[in-house]
C-alpha angles and dihedrals in degrees: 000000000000107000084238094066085045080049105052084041091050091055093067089058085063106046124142101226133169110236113241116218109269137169099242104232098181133001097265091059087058101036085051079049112047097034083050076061106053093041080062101056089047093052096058104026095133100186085075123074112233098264094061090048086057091048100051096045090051093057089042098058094045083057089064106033140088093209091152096051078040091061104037085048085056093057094076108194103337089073082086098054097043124100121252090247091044092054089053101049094044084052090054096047082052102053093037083052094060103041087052096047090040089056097048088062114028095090085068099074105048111146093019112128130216124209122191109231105183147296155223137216112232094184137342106308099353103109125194098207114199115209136162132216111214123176145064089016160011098341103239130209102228114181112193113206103216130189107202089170096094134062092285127015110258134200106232103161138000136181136218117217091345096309104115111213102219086064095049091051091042089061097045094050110040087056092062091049088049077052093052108034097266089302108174082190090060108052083048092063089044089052089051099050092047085052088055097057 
């Protein structure tokens, strides 16, 4: 898949929604509404310059995000064969390549409203959470992926208008490790250079 369809798919994680009032069914339903909140507030929060918009809701979404589970997950098959060291820089490049590409939309979606419809429980403690933007806009169907089966609920995946973007990412990089003979250091640099456009 092209980075500008993830992308457009990566912007909806970080709107900046206002919640709409649901009775809360499951932990994941209020911890999708609540954190959908606080990004919010982050987001305009005028008081702070851009940069240290950027730099709270950074720190907010690695809060509730699994980015490291999210990365090994995108590896397939080739997370077995890489080195300790190599696993770690190519997370960092990760987390540092969506943060990058989430900031650089987030400022699209301000005023929209997002209303949870519903969920399922996919397996214990793994949580499908429905919601709908509405607003300003084209309303969008947004599903959050939630695990309640640790210390804290945690966002690891989430898909725009049925297309979940943990699948989208898989494809794209495990081709460029087939490409490249399964070659963590590869796809890092890959990762970096996307960050850098």
């Amino acid at each position: 898949m092209h980075r500008r369809h993830l992308l457009a798919g990566a912007a909806a994680l970080t709107l900046p929604f206002a919640y709409s009032a649901h009775a809360a069914a499951n932990p994941a339903e209020e911890f999708v509404g609540t954190n959908i909140q606080t990004g919010f507030d982050i987001l305009n929060d005028r008081s702070l310059s851009s940069q240290e918009r950027g730099s709270h809701f950074a720190s907010f979404l690695l809060g509730l995000t699994d980015l490291r589970r999210v990365a090994q997950f995108l590896l397939g098959r080739y997370a077995a064969q890489a080195s300790p060291a190599d696993l770690d820089a190519y997370v960092a490049a990760y987390q540092d390549y969506v943060l990058s590409v989430y900031q650089s939309y987030f400022a699209r979606y301000a005023g929209q409203t997002l209303h949870v419809r519903a969920s399922r429980e996919r397996a214990p403690g793994d949580y499908i959470v429905n919601t709908d933007s509405v607003g300003g806009g084209q309303p969008m169907q947004i599903d959050f992926r939630v695990r309640t089966d640790g210390p804290k609920p945690l966002l690891v995946d989430f898909a725009v208008e049925g297309v979940w973007l943990s699948l989208a990412e898989r494809d794209q990089f495990i081709s460029v490790l087939a490409q490249n003979n399964g070659d963590i250091k590869a796809l890092t640099a890959h990762l970096r250079a996307l960050e850098q456009r």
